[in-house]
VOVO-860362 format. One record per residue (C-alpha): residue number from 1; chain; residue in three letters; x negated, y negated, z negated. Coordinates in Angstrom, 3 decimals, decimal comma. Layout:
% residues N
resi / chain / resn / x / y / z
NUM / A / ala / X / Y / Z
...
This chain:
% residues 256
resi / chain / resn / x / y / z
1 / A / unk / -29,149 / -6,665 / -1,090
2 / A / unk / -27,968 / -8,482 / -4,193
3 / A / unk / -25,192 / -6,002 / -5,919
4 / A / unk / -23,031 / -7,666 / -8,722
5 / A / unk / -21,292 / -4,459 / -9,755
6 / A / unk / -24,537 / -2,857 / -10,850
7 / A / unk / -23,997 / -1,230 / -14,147
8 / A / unk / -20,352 / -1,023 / -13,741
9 / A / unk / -17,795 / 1,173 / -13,381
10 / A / unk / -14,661 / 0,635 / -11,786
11 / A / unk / -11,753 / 3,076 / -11,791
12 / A / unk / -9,943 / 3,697 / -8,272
13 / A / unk / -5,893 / 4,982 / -8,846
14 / A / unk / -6,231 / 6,279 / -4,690
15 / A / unk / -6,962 / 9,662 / -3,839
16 / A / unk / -10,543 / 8,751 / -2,092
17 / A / unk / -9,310 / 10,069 / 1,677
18 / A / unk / -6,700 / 6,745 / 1,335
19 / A / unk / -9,206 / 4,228 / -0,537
20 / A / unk / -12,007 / 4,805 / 1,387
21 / A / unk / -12,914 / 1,333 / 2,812
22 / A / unk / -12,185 / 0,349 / -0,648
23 / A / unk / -14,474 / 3,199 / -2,403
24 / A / unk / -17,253 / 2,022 / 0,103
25 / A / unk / -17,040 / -1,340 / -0,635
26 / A / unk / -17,748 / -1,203 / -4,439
27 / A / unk / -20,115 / 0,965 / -4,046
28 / A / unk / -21,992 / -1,485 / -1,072
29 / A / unk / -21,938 / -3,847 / -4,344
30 / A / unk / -23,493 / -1,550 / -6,805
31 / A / unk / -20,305 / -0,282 / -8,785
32 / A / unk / -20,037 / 3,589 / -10,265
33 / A / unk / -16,606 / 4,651 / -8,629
34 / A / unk / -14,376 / 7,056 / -10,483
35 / A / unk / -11,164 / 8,147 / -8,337
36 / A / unk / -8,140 / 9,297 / -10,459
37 / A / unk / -5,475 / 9,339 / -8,207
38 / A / unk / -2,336 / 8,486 / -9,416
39 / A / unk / -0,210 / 8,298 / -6,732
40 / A / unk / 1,099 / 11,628 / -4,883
41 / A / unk / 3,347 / 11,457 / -1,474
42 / A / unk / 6,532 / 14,114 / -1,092
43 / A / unk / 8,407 / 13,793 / 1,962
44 / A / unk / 12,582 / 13,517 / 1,498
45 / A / unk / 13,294 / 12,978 / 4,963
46 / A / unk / 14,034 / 16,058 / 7,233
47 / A / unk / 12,357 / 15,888 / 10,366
48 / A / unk / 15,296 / 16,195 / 12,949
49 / A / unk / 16,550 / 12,924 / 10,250
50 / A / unk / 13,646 / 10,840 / 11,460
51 / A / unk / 14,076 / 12,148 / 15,349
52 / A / unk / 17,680 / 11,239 / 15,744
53 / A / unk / 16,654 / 7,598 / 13,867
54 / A / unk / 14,034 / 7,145 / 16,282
55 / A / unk / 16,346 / 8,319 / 19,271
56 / A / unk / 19,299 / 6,032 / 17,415
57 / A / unk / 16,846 / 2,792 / 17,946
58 / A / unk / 16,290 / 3,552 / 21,737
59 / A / unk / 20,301 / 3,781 / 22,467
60 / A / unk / 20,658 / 0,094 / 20,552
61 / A / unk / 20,484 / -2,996 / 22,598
62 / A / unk / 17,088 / -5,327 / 22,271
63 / A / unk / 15,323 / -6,578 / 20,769
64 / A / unk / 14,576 / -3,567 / 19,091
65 / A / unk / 11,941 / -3,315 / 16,687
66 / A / unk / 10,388 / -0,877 / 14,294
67 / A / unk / 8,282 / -1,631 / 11,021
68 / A / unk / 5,935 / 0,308 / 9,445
69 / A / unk / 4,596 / -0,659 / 5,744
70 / A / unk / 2,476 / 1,966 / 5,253
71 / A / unk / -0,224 / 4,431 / 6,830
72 / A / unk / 2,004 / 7,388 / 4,890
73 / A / unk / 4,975 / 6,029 / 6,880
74 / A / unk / 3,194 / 6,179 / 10,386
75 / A / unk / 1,856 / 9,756 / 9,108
76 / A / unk / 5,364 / 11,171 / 8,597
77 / A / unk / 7,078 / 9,561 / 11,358
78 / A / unk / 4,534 / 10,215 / 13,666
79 / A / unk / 4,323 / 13,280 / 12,657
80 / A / unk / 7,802 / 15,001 / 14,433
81 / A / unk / 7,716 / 12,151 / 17,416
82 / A / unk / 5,458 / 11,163 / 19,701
83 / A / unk / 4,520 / 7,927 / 21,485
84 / A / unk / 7,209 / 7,561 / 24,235
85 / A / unk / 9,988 / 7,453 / 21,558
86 / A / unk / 8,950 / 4,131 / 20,416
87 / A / unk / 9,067 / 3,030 / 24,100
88 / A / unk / 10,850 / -0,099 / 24,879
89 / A / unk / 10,782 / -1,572 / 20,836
90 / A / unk / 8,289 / -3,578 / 19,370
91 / A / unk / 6,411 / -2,566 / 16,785
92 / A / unk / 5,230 / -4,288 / 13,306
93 / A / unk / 2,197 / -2,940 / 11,134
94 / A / unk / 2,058 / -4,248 / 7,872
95 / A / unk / -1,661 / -4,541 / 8,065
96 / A / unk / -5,317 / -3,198 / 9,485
97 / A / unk / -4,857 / 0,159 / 8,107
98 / A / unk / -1,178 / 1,047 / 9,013
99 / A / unk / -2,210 / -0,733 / 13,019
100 / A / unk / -5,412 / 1,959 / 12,862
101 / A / unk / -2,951 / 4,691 / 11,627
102 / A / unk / -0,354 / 4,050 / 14,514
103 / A / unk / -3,014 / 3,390 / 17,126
104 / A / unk / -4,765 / 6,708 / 16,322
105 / A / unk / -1,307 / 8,066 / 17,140
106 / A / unk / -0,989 / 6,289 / 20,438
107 / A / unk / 0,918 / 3,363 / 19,165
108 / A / unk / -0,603 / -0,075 / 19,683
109 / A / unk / 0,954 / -2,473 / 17,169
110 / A / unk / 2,520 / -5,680 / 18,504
111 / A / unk / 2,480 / -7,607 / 15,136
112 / A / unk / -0,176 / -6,822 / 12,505
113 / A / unk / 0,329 / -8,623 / 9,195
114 / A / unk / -2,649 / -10,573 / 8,593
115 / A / unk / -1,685 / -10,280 / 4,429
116 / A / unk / -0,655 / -6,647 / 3,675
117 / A / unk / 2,861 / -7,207 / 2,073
118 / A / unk / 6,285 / -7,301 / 3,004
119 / A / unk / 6,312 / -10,909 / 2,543
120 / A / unk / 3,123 / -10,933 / 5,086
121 / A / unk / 4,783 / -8,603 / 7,572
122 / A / unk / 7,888 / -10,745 / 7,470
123 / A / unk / 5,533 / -14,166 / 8,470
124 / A / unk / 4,084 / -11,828 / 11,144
125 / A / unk / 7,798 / -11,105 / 12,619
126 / A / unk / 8,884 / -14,606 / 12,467
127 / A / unk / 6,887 / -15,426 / 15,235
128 / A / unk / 8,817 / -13,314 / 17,960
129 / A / unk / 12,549 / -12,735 / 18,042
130 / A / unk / 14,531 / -10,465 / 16,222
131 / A / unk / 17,644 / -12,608 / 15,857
132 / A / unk / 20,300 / -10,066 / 17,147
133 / A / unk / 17,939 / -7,601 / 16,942
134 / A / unk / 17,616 / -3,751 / 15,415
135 / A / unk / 15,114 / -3,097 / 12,959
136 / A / unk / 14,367 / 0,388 / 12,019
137 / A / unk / 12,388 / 0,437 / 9,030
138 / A / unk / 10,884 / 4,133 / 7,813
139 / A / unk / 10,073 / 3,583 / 4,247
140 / A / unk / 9,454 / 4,613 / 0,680
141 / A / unk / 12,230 / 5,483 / -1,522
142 / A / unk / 12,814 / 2,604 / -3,857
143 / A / unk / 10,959 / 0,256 / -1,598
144 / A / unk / 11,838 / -3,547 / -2,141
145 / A / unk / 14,673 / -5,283 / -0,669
146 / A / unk / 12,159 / -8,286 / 0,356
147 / A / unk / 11,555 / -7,638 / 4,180
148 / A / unk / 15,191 / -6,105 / 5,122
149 / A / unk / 16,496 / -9,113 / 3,338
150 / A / unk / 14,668 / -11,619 / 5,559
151 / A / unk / 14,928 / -9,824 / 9,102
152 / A / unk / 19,139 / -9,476 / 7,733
153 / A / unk / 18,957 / -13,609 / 6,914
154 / A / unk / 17,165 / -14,077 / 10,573
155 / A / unk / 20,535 / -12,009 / 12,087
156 / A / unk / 18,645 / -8,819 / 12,640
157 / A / unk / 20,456 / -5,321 / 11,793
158 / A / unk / 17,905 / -3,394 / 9,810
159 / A / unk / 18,127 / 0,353 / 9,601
160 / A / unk / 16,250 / 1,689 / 6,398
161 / A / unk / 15,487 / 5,163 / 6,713
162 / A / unk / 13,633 / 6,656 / 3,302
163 / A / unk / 11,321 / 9,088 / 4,309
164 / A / unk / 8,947 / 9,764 / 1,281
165 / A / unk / 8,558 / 8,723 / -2,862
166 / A / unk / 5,562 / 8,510 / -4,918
167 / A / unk / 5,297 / 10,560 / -7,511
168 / A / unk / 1,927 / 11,239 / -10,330
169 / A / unk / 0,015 / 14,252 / -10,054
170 / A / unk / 0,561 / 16,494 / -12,867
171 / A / unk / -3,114 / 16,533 / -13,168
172 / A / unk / -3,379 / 12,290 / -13,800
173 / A / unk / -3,078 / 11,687 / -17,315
174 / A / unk / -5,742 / 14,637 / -18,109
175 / A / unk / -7,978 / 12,941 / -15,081
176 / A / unk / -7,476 / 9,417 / -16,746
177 / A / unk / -8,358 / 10,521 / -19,986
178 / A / unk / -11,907 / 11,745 / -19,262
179 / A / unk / -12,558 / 8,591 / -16,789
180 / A / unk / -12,098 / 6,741 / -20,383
181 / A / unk / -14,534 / 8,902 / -22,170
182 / A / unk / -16,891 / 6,628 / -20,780
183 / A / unk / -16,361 / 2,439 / -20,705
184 / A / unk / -14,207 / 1,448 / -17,338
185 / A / unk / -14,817 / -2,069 / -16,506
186 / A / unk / -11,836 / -2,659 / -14,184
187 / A / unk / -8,648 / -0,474 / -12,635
188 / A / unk / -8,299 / -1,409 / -9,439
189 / A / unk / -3,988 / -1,225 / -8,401
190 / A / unk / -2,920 / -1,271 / -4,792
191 / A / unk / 0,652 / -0,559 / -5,648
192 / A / unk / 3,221 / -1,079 / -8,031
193 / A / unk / 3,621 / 2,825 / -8,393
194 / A / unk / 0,530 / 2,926 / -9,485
195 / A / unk / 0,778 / 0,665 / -12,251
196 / A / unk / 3,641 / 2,546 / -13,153
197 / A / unk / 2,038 / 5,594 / -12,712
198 / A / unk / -1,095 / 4,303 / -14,628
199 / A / unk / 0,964 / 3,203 / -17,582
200 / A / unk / 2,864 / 6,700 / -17,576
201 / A / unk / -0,052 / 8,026 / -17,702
202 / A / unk / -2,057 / 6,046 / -20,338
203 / A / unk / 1,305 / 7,473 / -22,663
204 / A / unk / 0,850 / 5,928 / -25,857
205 / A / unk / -2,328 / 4,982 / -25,390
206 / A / unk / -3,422 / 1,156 / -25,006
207 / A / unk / -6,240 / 0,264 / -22,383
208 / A / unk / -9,709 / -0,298 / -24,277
209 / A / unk / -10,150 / -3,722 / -24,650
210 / A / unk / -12,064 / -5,536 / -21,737
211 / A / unk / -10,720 / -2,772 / -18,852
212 / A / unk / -9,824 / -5,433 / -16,351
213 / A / unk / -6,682 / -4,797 / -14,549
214 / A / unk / -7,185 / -5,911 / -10,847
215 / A / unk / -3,993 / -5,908 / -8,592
216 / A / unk / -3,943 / -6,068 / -4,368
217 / A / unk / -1,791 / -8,764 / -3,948
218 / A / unk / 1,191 / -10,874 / -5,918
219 / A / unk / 3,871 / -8,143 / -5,371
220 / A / unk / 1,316 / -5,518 / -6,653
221 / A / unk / 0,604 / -8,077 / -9,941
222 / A / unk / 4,013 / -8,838 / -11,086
223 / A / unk / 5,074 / -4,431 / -11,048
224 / A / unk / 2,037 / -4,541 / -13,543
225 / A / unk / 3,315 / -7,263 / -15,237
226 / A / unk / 6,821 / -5,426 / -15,629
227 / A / unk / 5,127 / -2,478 / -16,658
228 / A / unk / 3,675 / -3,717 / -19,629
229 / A / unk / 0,413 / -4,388 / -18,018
230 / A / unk / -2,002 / -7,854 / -18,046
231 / A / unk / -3,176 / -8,587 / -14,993
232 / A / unk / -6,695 / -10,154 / -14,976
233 / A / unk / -7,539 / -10,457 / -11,194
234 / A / unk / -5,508 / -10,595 / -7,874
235 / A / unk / -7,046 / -10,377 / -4,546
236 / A / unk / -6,295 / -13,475 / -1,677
237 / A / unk / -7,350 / -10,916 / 0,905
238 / A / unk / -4,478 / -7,840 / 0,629
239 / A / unk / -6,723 / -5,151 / 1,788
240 / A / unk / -9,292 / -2,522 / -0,078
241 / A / unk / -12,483 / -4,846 / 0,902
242 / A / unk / -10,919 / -7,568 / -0,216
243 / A / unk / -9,525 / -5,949 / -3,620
244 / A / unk / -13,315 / -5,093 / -4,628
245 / A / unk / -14,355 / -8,428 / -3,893
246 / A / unk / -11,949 / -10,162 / -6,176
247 / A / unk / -12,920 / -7,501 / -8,841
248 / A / unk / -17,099 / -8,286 / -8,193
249 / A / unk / -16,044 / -11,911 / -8,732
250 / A / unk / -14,224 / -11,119 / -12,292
251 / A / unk / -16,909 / -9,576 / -13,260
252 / A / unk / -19,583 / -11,238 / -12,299
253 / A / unk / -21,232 / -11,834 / -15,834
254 / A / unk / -23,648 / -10,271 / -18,610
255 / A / unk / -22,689 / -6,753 / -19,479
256 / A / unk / -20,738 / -6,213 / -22,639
């Protein structure tokens, strides 16, 4: 099997347990992993909050609809209801990961974003109804404004309910400093906290010249951008397969 990442190593910002179809794939095309994860979940959302939310949705009138952007979301929601309290509204999955979280829950998706973004789950919605609808949407704290926005312009009454933030392991700059002991060809970022994260982290530090910085998706690039960060590679396919393949095809060249 011809492996284009032979020789190199390539620096994961997931803890492994949440990267793993990502961690497999570079490693199915020869790369060295190294997993410094930079990216930590605390819940802010008491349970009985997200019960009454969910029980709010079932006492609206239809469509209803609820959309989950993230396996972490699906996780914590899941978590303090079950199945039936999702009965009678639709449900949207941002992508293949969050649909396998929910259906290993009991929840089979309705929509599945083909493109893992909000922009991708929003395309997804837009081909049922949710014009005089109620969206609840369990998310991060500080999540963007992108999918509300759209379901709102579409007539839909969206319900944001933050239920976790990200936050960097106090461990993460000592982590990222040993990865760099060693050359790092490319930083793979499936989030704009990370890229945060990774430039809190780096401090004062620059990146050694010819890291590659390779992003998931657009939304993913431009937080890198604002954080100070050039972005060499972004992957067409939004998911953790499709992120290594973007990075084998950056650095598909002689060695340095």
């Amino acid at each position: 099997m011809r492996q284009p990442l032979a020789g190199r190593r390539v620096l994961v910002t997931r803890a492994r347990e949440r990267a793993a179809g990502m961690v497999d794939a570079l490693h199915s095309l020869g790369a060295e992993v190294v997993v410094v994860p930079l990216l930590a979940t605390e819940p802010i959302a008491d349970p009985a909050g997200i019960v009454a939310a969910a029980a709010a949705l079932a006492g609206r009138p239809p469509p209803r609809w609820v959309a989950f952007t993230s396996a972490t979301a699906v996780r914590l929601v899941m978590g303090v209801i079950d199945a039936a309290a999702l009965d009678g509204a639709s449900v949207a999955a941002v992508g293949d990961a969050t649909a396998a979280a929910l259906l290993r829950t009991g929840v089979a998706s309705d929509v599945v974003a083909s493109q893992a973004s909000a922009s991708g789950l929003a395309a997804a919605m837009a081909t049922r109804e949710v014009d005089g609808g109620h969206v609840w949407f369990p998310s991060a704290q500080g999540a963007g404004d992108a999918l509300p926005a759209w379901l709102r312009a579409r007539g839909a009454t969206v319900h944001v309910t933050p239920i976790y933030r990200t936050v960097m392991p106090e461990d993460a700059p000592r982590r990222l400093t040993a990865a760099l002991r060693r050359p790092i060809d490319a930083i793979a970022l499936t989030s704009g906290s990370a890229a945060r994260h990774l430039v809190a982290a780096l401090g004062e530090r620059p990146l050694p010249v010819g890291t590659a910085i390779a992003c998931i998706g657009q939304q993913t690039a431009e937080a890198a951008r604002a954080a100070g960060l050039r972005v060499d590679v972004v992957a067409e396919s939004h998911t953790g397969a499709g992120l290594a393949a973007a990075i084998a095809g950056h650095l598909v060249q002689p060695l340095r």
